[in-house]
N, C-alpha and C positions, 0 to 999 in steps of 0.2 A: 338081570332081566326083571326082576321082581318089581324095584320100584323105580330103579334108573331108565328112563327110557333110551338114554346115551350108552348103553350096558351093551348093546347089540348094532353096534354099527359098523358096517360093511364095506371094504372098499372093491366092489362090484366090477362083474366082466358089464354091467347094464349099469348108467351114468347115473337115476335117478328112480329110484322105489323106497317106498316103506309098506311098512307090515301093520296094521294099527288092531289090537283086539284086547281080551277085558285085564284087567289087572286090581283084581281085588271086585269092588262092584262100580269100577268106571272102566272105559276104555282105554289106552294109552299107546304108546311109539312101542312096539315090540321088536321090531329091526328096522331099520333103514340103511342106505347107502351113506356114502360121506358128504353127498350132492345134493343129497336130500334136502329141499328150500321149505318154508314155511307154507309157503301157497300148496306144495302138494302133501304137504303133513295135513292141512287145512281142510282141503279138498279131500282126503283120504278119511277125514275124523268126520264129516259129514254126513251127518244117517239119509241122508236125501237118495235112494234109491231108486230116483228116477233112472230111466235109460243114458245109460253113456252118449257122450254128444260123439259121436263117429259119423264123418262127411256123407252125405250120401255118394256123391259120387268121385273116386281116386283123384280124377283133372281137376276137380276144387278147391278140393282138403290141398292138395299138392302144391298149386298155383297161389291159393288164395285162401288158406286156411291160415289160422292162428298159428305164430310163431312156437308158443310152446304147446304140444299135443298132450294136456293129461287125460289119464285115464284110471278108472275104479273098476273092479269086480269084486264081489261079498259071497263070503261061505255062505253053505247052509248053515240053520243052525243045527249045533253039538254042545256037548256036555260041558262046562266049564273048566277048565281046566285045576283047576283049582275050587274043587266045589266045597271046601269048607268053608271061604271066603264068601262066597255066591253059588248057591244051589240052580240057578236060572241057564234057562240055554244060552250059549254064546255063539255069537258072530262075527268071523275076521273080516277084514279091508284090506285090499291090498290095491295100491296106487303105481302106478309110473309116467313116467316121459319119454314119450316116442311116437312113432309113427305105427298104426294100425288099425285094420279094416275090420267091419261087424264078422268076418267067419276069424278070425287072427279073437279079436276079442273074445268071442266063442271058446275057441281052443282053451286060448289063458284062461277064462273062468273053469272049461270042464280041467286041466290042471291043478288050477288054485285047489277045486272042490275034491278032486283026488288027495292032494298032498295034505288036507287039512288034519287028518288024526294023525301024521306026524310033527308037523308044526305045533299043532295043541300038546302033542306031547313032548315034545320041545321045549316050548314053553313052558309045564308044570314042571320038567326037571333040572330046567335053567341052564339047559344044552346047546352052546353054540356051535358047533360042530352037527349038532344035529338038527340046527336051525339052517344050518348053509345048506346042508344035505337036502331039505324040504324044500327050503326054495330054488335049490338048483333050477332044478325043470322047468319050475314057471317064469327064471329072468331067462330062462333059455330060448323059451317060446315068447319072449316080449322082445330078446336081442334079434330072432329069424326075423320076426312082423317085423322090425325097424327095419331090419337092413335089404329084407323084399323091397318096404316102399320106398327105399331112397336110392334103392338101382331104380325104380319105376321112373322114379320122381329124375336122377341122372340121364335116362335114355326120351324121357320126356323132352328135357330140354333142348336134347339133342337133333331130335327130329325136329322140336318147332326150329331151332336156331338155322338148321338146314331148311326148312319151310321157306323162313323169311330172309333168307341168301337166295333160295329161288327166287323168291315174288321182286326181290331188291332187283337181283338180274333181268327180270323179264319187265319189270317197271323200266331197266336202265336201256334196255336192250330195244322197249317201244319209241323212248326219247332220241337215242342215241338217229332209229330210223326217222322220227319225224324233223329232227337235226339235217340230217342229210338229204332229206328229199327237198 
């Protein structure tokens, strides 16, 4: 963990996160999954903490939303883990791919910000087993959010697909009458 960022790589119940937080006085890859792509290592290393882009509304994001859903949430800051290296407060990042709504986002951040003085201390004792323990919880609550929204997103489809069997019928069924009259 110290300076490989490849040290801590996960083969996850959740297809795509990384961990990103300080290593020495830069940031760096502190765990990721094995799916983990460059654009969300990218997107994770990003001090841009603006508000996460989550749909406003389910039928959009769902329908008409971007093919890959990433998403960020950041510790407060704590203590460095390592403060002989860097004395300064640090700040984790934690990134994934999936599907999830602003209260789903919520959760995961107040999780992330729970688990943080285990992860930190994870990381200063270069404990993988105690890294998977820390993030257990929070790819827990990113695998519920995903798999809520894509029973949403399945029963979605399903109503509209019976929607337009209806309309299809009642369109065939006006023809069918003006045919026979």
């Amino acid at each position: 963990m110290s300076q490989n960022p490849e040290s801590l790589e996960f083969n996850s119940l959740h297809d795509e996160f990384v961990l990103i937080g300080p290593v020495g006085k830069r940031d760096q890859v502190l765990a990721r999954s094995e799916a983990a792509g460059m654009d969300l290592i990218g997107y994770a290393m990003d001090k841009d903490d603006t508000d996460d882009e989550v749909a406003g509304s389910i039928l959009s994001s769902l329908m008409f939303g971007p093919k890959r859903h990433i998403h960020r949430v950041s510790s407060w800051p704590v203590n460095n883990p390592k403060p002989l290296e860097d004395e300064r407060k640090a700040s984790f990042r934690f990134a994934w791919v999936g599907y999830c709504s602003r209260s789903d986002l919520q959760s995961i951040e107040k999780s992330f910000n729970a688990n943080i003085y285990d992860i930190s201390e994870a990381v200063s004792a270069e404990d993988r087993s105690q890294m998977e323990l820390a993030l257990a919880p929070i790819l827990l609550r990113c695998s519920r959010a995903n798999d809520r929204l894509l029973r949403k997103r399945r029963l979605m489809h399903v109503f509209l697909t019976i929607y337009a069997l209806i309309a299809f019928a009642g369109a065939a069924s006006v023809v069918m009458r003006e045919i026979l009259q």
